[in-house]
C-alpha positions as CSV (number, residue, x, y, z in Angstrom):
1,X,77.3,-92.9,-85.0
2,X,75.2,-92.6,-81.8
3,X,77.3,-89.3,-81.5
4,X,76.4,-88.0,-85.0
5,X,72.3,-88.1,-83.7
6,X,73.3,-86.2,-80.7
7,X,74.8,-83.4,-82.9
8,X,72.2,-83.4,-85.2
9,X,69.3,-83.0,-82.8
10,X,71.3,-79.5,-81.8
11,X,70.9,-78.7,-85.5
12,X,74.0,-79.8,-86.8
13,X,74.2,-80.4,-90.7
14,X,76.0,-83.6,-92.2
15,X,78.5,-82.2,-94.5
16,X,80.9,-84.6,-96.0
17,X,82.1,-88.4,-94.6
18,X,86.0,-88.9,-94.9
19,X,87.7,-92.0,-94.0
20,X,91.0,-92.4,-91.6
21,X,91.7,-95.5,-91.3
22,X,89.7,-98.1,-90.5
23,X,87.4,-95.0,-88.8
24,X,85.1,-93.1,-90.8
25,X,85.1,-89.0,-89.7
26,X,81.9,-87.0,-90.0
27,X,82.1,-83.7,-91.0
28,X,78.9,-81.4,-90.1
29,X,78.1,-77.8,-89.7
30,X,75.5,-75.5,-87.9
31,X,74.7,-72.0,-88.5
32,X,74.4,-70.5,-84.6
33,X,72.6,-67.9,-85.7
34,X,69.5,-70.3,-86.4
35,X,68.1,-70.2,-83.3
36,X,68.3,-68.8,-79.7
37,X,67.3,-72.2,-78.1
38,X,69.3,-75.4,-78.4
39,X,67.2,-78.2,-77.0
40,X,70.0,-81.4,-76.3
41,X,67.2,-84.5,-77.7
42,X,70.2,-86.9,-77.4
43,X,70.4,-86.9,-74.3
44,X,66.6,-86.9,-73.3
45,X,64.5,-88.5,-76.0
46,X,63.2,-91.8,-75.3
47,X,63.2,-93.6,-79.0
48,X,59.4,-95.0,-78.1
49,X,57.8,-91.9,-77.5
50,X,57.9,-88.1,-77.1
51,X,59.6,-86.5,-74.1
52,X,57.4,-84.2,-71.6
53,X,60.1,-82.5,-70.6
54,X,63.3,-81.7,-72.5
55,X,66.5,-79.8,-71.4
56,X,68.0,-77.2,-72.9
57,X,72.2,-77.0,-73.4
58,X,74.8,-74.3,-73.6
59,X,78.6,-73.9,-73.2
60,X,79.2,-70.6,-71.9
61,X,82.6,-68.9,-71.6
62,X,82.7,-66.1,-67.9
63,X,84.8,-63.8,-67.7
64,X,85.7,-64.0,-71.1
65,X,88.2,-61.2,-72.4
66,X,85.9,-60.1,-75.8
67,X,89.0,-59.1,-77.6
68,X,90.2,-62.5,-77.5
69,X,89.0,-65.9,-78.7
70,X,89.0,-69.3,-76.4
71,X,89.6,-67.1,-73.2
72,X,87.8,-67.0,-69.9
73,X,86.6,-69.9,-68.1
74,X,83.9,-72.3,-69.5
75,X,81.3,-73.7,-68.3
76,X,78.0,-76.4,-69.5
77,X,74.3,-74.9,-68.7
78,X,71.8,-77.8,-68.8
79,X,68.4,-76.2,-68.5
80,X,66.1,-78.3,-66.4
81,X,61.8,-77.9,-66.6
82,X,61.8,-79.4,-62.8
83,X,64.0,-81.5,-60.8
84,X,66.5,-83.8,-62.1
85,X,64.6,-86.8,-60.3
86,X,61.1,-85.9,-61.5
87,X,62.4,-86.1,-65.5
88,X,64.1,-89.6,-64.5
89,X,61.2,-91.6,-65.9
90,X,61.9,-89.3,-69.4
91,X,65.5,-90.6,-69.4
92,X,65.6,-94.3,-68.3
93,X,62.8,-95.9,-70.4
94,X,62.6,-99.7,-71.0
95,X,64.4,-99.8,-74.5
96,X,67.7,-101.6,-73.8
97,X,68.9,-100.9,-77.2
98,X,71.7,-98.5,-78.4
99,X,73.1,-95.7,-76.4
100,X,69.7,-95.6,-73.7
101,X,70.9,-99.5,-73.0
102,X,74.3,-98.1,-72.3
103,X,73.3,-95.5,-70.1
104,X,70.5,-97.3,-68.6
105,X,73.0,-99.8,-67.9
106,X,75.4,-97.1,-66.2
107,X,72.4,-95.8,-64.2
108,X,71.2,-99.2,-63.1
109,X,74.9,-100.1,-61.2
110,X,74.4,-96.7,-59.3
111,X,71.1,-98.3,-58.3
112,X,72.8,-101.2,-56.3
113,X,73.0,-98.5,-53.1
114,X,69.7,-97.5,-53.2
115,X,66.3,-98.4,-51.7
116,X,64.2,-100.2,-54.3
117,X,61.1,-100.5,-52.4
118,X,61.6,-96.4,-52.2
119,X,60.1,-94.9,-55.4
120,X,61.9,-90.9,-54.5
121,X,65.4,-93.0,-53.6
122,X,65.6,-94.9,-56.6
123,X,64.1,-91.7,-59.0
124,X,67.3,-89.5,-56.9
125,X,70.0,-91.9,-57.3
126,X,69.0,-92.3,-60.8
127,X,69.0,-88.9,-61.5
128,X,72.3,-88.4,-59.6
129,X,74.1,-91.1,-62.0
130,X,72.1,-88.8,-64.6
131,X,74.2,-85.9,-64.0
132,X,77.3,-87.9,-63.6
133,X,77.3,-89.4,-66.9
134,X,76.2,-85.9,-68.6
135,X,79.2,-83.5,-67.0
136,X,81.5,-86.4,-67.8
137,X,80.1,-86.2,-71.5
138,X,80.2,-82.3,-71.6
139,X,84.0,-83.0,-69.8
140,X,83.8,-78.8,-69.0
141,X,85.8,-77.4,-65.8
142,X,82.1,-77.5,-64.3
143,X,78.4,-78.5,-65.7
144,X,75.6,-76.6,-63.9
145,X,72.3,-77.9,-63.6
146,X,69.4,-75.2,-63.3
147,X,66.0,-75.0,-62.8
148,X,63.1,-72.6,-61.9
149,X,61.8,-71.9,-58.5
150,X,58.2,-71.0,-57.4
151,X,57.4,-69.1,-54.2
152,X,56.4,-72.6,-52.4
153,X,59.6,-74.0,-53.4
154,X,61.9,-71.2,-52.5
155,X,60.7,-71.3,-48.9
156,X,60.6,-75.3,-49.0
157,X,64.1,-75.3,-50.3
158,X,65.4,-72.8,-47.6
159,X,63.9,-75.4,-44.9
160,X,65.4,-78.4,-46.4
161,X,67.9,-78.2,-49.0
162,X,70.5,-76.6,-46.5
163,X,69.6,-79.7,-44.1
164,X,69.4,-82.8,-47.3
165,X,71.9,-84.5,-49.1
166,X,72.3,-84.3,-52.9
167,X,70.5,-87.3,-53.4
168,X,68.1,-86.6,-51.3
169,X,66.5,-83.3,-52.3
170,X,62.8,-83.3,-53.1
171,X,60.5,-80.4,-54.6
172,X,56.8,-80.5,-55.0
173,X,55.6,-80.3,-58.9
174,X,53.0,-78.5,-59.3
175,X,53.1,-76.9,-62.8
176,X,51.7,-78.4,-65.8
177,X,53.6,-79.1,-68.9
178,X,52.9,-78.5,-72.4
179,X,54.8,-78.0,-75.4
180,X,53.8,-76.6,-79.0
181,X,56.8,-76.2,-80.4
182,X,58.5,-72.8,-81.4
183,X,59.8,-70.5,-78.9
184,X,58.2,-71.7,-76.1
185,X,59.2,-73.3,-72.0
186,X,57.8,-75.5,-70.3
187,X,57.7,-75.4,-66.2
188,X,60.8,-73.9,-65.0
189,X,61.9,-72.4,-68.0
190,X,58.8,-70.8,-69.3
191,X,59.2,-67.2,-69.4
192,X,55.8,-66.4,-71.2
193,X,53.3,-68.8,-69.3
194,X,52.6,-67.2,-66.3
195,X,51.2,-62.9,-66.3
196,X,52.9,-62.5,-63.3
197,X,56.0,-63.0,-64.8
198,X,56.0,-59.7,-66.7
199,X,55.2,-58.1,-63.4
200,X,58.2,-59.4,-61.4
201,X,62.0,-58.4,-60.7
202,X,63.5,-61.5,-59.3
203,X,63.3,-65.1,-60.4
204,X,64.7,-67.7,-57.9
205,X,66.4,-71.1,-59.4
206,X,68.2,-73.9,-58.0
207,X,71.4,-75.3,-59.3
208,X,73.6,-77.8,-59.0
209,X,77.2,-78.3,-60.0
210,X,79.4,-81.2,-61.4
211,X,83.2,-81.1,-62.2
212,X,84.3,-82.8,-65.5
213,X,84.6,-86.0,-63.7
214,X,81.0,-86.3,-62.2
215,X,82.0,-84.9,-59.1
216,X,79.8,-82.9,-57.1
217,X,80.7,-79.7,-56.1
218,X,78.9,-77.8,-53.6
219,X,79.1,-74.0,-55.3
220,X,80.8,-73.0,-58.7
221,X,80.7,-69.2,-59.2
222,X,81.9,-69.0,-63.0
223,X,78.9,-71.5,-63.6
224,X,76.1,-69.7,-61.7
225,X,77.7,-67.0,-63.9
226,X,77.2,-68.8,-66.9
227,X,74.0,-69.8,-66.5
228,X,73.0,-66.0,-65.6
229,X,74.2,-65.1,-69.0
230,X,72.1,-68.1,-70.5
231,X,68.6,-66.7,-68.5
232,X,69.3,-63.1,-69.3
233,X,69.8,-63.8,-73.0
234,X,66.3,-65.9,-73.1
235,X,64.3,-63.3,-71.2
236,X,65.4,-60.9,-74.0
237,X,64.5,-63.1,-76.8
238,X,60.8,-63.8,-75.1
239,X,60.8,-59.9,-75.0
240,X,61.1,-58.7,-78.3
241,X,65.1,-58.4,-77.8
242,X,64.3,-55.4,-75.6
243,X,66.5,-56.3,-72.3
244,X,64.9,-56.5,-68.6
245,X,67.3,-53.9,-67.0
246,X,65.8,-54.3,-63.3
247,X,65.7,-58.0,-63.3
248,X,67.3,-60.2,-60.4
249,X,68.5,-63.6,-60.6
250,X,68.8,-65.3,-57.5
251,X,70.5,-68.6,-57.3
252,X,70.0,-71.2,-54.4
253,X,72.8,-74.0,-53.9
254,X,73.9,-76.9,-51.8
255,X,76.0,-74.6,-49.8
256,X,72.9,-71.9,-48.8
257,X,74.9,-69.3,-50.1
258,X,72.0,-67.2,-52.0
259,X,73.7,-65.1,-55.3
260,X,72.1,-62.5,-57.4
261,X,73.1,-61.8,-60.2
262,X,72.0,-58.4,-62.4
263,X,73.1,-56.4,-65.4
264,X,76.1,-54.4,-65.3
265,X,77.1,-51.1,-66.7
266,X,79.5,-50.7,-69.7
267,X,83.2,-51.9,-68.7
268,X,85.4,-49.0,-68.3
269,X,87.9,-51.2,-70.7
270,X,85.3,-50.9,-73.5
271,X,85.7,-46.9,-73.0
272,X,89.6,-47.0,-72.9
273,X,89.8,-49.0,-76.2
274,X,87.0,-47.0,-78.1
275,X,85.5,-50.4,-78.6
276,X,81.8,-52.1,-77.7
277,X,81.5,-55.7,-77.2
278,X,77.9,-57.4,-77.3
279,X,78.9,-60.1,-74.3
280,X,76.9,-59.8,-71.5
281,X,78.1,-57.9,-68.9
282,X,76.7,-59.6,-65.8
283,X,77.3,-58.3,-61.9
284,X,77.0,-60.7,-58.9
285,X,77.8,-59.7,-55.0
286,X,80.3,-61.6,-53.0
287,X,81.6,-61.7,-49.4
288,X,84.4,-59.2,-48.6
289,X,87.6,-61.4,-47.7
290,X,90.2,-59.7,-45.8
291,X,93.9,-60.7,-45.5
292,X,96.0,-61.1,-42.6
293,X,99.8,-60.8,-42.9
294,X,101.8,-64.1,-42.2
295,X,104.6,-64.0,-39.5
296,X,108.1,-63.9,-40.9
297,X,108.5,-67.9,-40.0
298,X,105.6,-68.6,-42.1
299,X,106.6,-66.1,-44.9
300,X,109.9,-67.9,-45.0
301,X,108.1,-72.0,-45.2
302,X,105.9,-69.9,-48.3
303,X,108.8,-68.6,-50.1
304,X,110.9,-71.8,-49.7
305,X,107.8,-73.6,-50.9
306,X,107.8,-71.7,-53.8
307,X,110.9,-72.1,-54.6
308,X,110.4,-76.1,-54.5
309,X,107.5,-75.7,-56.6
310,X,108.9,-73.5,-59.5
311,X,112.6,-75.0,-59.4
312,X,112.6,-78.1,-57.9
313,X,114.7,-77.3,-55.3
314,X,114.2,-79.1,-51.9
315,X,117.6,-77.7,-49.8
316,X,116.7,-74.4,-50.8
317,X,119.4,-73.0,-48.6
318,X,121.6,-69.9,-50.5
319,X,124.8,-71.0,-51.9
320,X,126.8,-69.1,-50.7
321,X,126.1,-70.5,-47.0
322,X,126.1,-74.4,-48.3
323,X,129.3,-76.1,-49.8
324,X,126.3,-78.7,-51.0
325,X,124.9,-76.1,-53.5
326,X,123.8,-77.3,-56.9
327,X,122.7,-75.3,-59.8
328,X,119.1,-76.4,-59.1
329,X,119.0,-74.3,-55.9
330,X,121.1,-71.4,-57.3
331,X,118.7,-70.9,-59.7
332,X,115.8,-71.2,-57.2
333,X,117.5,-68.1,-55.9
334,X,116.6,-65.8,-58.5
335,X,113.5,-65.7,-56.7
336,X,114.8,-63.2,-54.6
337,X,113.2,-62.5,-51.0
338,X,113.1,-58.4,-51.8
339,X,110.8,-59.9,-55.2
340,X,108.5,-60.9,-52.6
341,X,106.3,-57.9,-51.9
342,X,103.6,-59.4,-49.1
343,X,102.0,-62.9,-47.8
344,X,99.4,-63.2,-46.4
345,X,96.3,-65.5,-45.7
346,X,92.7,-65.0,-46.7
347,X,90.4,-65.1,-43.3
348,X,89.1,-68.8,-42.3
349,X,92.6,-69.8,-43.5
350,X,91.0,-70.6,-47.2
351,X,93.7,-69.0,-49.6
352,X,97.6,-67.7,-49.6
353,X,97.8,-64.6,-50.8
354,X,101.2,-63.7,-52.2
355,X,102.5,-60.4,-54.3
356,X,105.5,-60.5,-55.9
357,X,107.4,-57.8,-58.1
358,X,105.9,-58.0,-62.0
359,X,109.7,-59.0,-63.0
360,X,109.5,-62.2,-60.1
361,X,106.0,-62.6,-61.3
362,X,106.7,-63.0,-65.0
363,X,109.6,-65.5,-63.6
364,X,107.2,-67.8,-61.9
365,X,105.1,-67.8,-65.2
366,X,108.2,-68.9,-67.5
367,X,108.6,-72.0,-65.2
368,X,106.6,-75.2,-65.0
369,X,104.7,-76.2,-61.6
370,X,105.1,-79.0,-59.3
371,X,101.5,-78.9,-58.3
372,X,102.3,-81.8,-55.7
373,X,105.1,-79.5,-54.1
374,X,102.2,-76.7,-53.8
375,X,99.8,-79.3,-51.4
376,X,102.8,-79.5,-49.4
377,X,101.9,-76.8,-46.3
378,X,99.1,-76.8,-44.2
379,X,99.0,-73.0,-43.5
380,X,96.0,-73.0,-46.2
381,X,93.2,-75.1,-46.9
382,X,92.1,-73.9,-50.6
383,X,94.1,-72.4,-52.7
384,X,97.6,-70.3,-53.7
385,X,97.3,-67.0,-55.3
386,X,100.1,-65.4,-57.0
387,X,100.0,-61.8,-58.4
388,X,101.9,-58.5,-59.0
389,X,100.4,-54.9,-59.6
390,X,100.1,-52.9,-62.8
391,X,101.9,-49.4,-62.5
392,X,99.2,-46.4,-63.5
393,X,99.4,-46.0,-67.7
394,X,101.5,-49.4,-68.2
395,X,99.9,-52.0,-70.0
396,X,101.0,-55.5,-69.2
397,X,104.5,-56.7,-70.6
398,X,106.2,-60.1,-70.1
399,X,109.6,-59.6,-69.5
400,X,111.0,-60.4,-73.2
401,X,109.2,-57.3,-73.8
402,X,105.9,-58.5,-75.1
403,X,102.6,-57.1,-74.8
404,X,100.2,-60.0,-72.8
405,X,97.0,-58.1,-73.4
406,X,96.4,-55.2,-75.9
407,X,94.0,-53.8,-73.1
408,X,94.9,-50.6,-70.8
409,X,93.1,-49.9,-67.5
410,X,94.5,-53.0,-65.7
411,X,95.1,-52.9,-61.7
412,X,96.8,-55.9,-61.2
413,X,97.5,-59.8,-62.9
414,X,97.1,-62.9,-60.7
415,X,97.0,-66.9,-61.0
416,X,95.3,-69.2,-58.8
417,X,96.3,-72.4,-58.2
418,X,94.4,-75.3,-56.1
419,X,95.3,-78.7,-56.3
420,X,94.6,-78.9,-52.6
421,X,91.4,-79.4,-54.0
422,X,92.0,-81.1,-56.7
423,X,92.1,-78.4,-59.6
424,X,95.9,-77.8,-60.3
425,X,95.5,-74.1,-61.6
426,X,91.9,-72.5,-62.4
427,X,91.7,-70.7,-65.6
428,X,89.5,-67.3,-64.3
429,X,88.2,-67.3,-61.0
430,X,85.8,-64.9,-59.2
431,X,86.8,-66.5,-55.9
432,X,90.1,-65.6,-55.2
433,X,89.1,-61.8,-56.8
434,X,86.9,-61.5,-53.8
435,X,90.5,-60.8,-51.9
436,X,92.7,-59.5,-54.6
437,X,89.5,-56.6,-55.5
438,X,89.7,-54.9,-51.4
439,X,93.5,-55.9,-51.6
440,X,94.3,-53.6,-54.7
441,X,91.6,-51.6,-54.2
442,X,92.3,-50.4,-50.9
443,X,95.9,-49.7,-52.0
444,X,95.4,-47.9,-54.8
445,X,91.9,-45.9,-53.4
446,X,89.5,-46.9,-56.2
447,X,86.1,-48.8,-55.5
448,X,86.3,-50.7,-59.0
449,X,89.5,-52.8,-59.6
450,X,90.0,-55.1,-62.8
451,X,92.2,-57.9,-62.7
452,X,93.7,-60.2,-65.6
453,X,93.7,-63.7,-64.3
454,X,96.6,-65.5,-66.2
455,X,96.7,-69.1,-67.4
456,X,95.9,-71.1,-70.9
457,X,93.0,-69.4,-71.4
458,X,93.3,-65.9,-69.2
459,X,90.2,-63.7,-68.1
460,X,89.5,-60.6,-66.8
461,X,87.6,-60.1,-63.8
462,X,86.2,-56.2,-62.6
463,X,85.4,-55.7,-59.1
464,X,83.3,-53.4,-57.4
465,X,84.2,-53.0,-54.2
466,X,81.4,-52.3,-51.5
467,X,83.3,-51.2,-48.7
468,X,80.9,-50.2,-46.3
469,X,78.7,-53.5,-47.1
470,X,81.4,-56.3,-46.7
471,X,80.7,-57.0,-50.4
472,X,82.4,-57.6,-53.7
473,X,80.6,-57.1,-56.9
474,X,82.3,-59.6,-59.4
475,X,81.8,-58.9,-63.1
């Protein structure tokens, strides 16, 4: 029932109550087009009293293909008016009843490790446990936590973010907060508070970025994505709907990688296939990453992994050269070494990088994985990608013949697999397009490359290669 309030606060509708079993099922609805600003009061309103601060929540899909429903990769956008540890004392309040007794009880064990007589440790490690139990409740590939910058903080958080801990992170608060309902943000996301705002081209925020089991993670570039999309679509509603063209969004994270993110021209793809899509189209620079060819020993330990992988064969020696063969390892074999086009290893040793012929590729993608047999090298330290060109004029075609995407203009199709990491295969990824963009778009002597990241959900992902600037500009 607990769950049915949380819906309803983000203007759900109780529609009909049906019964399955012992197990009653609530049925509710919500017209999206209600509002442009879904505040989450489940998860912040203290039954005694009024929150000061309240986040805002969204499930975001990047680099979503517009012509097809449930693609791209998704993400959770919590909003945050200041620092997670400074809206603690919003969350945890002394009501030990219902679901704040259950997650003040969750909060209170994650407590045990930290200083009590230290007002900041406790307030951190609370809010730490916070964010924990919220992506887990989300349970999205990644849940980003965002909030607003001022000019003293962005310097501050260049001087000691890059230095602190997660849990250790402080910023100073120095904005007011007040609320009068309607369209309106408070503190970090209030777009209409301050007159400088209209004046300026590039807003700083800070994020932070949990997997779906509360794990940190130190960047997530579909998330900072995500939340882009989320901050451009609010600064256009505060604006009358008219769109700020010129306007920057930088984002700071634990890593000190800085990203800016911006508007983007019209996709090519929306010009090949006479059609206009009313996603936003969102631009963000990456670092160039080159690739190095392998040397034929290691080439040989990649395709044999592979072949372990895909087919479950360990001997992987040719049959005709073993009395021992088994039909296993024959069929290993199909994955033939001319099918393998180039390996090679992204620089800093991060990612494989392997093309294979679009008939081997489409053979890999009729098989299951053995995501165990694909930890089992230690040439790389990230992740595997696999991919095959696109001929000029061809539109992608499995190889019983069927069309994968009804979209022309394609340079190449990839998958990306990382359970080095602990992510078996990531549905769209800008990461490993940061090598595949200069890789195809070297070869084929074009400075914008899109690519259609295979998996469950598929992608696309347009690059824009900067040559001269050792930069990638990931739509």
């Amino acid at each position: 029932s607990h769950l049915v309030d949380f819906f309803v606060s983000m203007g759900f509708r109780w529609k009909n109550t049906l019964s399955l079993g012992a197990f009653p099922l609530y049925e509710l609805e919500r017209d999206v087009r209600q509002s442009l600003v879904i505040t989450s009061r489940a998860l912040l309103k203290s039954p005694s009293s009024q929150p000061k601060m309240e986040p805002e929540c969204y499930l975001v899909d990047s680099f979503a293909n517009p012509r097809r429903w449930g693609s791209g990769n998704s993400a959770a956008i919590v909003l945050l008016q200041a620092p997670p540890s400074q809206l603690i004392a919003d969350i945890v309040d002394d009501n030990d009843t219902g679901m704040w007794g259950t997650m003040k009880e969750q909060l209170n064990d994650i407590l045990l490790s930290a200083n009590e007589d230290d007002e900041q440790e406790v307030a951190n490690a609370r809010a730490d446990a916070w964010m924990h139990y919220v992506a887990k409740e989300f349970n999205q590939p990644a849940t980003a936590f965002v909030w607003k910058l001022d000019a003293d903080e962005v310097d501050s958080t260049r001087d000691r973010c890059w230095s602190e801990g997660a849990s250790t992170l402080q910023f100073d608060n120095t904005s007011e907060h007040s609320g009068s309902g309607g369209l309106e943000y408070d503190s970090v996301t209030d777009l209409q508070s301050h007159t400088s705002d209209n004046q300026r081209s590039e807003f700083e925020y800070y994020t932070r970025f949990m997997s779906r089991t509360g794990i940190e993670l130190n960047m997530c570039a579909h998330a900072t994505l995500a939340a882009a999309s989320v901050l451009f679509r609010k600064y256009a509603a505060v604006h009358n709907g008219i769109d700020q063209q010129e306007r920057v969004l930088k984002f700071h994270s634990r890593n000190s990688v800085e990203l800016r993110a911006r508007h983007a021209p019209p996709s090519p793809l929306e010009v090949v296939t006479n059609s206009v899509s009313d996603s936003i189209r969102i631009e963000m620079d990456y670092p160039w990453r080159s690739v190095d060819p392998l040397s034929e020993k290691d080439q040989s330990s990649v395709i044999a992994l592979l072949r372990r992988a895909f087919f479950g064969a360990w001997s992987v020696v040719p049959p005709e050269e073993d009395d021992n063969d088994n039909e296993t390892d024959g069929l290993a074999f199909s994955l033939k070494v001319e099918n393998v086009l180039y390996i090679g290893l992204t620089e800093g040793g991060e990612d494989l990088l392997i093309e294979l012929t679009v008939e081997a590729f489409d053979l890999l993608c009729s098989r299951s994985v053995d995501y165990g047999a694909l930890k089992q090298t230690k040439l790389h330290t990230r992740g595997i990608i696999i991919c095959c060109e696109i001929p000029d004029g061809e539109s992608p075609v499995k190889s019983d013949g069927s069309s994968i995407q009804p979209l022309e203009g394609l340079d190449f199709r990839s998958r990306y697999f990382e359970p080095k990491v602990g992510v078996n295969e990531d549905p769209v990824s800008g990461w490993p397009h940061c090598a595949l963009g200069p890789y195809f778009g070297l070869r084929r002597k074009k400075d914008r490359v899109i690519g259609l990241q295979e998996s469950d959900r598929t992608g696309l992902v347009e690059c824009v290669l900067k040559e001269d600037e050792k930069r990638v500009c990931i739509i």
